[in-house]
N, C-alpha and C positions, 0 to 999 in steps of 0.2 A: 797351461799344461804342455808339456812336451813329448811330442811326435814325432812319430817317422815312418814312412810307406814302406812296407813291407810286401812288394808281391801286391797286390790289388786290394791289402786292406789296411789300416792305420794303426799301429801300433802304440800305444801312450802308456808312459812311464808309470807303474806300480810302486808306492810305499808298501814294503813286507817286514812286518813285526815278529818275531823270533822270542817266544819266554822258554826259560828253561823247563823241560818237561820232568814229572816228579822221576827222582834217584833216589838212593842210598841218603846219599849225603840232602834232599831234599825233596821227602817223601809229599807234599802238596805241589811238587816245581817249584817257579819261582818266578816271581816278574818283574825283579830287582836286576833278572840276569839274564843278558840277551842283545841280541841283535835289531836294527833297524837298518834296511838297504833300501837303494831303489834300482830295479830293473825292468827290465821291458819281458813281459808276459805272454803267453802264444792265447788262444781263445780256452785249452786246459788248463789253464794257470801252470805251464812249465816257463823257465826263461827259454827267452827268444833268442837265440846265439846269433842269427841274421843281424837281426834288430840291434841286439847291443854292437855289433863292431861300429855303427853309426853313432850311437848314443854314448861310449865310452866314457867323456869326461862326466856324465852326468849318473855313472852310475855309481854312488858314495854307500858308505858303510859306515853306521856307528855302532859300539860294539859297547854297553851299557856290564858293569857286573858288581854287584851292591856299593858297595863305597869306595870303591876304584876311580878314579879319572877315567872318564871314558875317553876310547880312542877309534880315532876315523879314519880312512882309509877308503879305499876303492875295491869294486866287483871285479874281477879280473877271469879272464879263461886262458887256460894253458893246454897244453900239449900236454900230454901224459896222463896217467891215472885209471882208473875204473873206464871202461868201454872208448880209452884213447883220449882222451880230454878231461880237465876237473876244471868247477868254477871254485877259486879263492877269493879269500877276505886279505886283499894287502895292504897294508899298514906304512911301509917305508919300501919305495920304490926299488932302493938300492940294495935292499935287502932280501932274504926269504926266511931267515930263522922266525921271524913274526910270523908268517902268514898261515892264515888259521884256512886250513881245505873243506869243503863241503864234500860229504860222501852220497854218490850219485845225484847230484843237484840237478842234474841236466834231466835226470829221470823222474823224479819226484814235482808231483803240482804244489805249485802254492796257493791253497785253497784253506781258509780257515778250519782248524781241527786237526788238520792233516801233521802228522811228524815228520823230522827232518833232523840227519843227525851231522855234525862239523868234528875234525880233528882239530885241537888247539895246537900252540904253537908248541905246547909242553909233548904232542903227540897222543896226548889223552881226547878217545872222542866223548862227546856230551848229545843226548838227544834235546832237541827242542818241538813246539809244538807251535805250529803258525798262526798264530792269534789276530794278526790284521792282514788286509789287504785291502787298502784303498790307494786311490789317484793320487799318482805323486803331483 
């Protein structure tokens, strides 16, 4: 498993599951379509911003959506956004038309049940419902 001291306690990478939560277009959700990352978790289940500037390379994204190729990519934190900062899903380093935004990520726990909603790359947000959390 992989760690890192955070301040006097140990920090260990979380696997987080993402199904699409029911819409319009997919009044049951959906669990065909969605997200798997791994991130470093605080003792709320928020991400740990400390924690990951250590853990960067290890924090990956696959991003699952019914019969599509799914596509991988990295956790990434930027400058800008809701409350000065937003966590992204980047896809192609050299790029940002890809990169699909988390809206308030930094503020929301990732706790089983819990919602959570991502801007695509189309600009259209989508809510999800966090279905897993276990040790990455």
């Amino acid at each position: 498993m992989n760690e890192v001291t955070a301040g006097a306690t140990t920090r260990a990478l979380s696997r987080i599951r993402l199904h699409l939560a029911r819409s319009k277009e997919f009044p049951e959700g959906s669990a065909r379509h969605g997200y798997e990352f791994i991130a470093p978790l605080d003792d709320e289940g928020h991400i740990d911003a400390e924690a990951w500037k250590d853990l960067r390379p290890a924090c990956t994204v696959t991003r699952f959506w019914a019969n599509e190729a799914p596509e991988h990519g990295r956790l990434v934190h930027r400058a800008g956004g809701v409350g000065g900062s937003s966590w992204v899903f980047d896809y192609e380093e050299d790029a940002s038309d890809d990169d699909e935004t988390g809206y308030r990520f930094g503020d929301h726990a990732f706790v089983p049940g819990e919602y959570v909603s991502l801007r695509d790359e189309d600009g259209d947000m989508h809510t999800f419902t966090v279905f897993s959390v276990v040790p990455a």
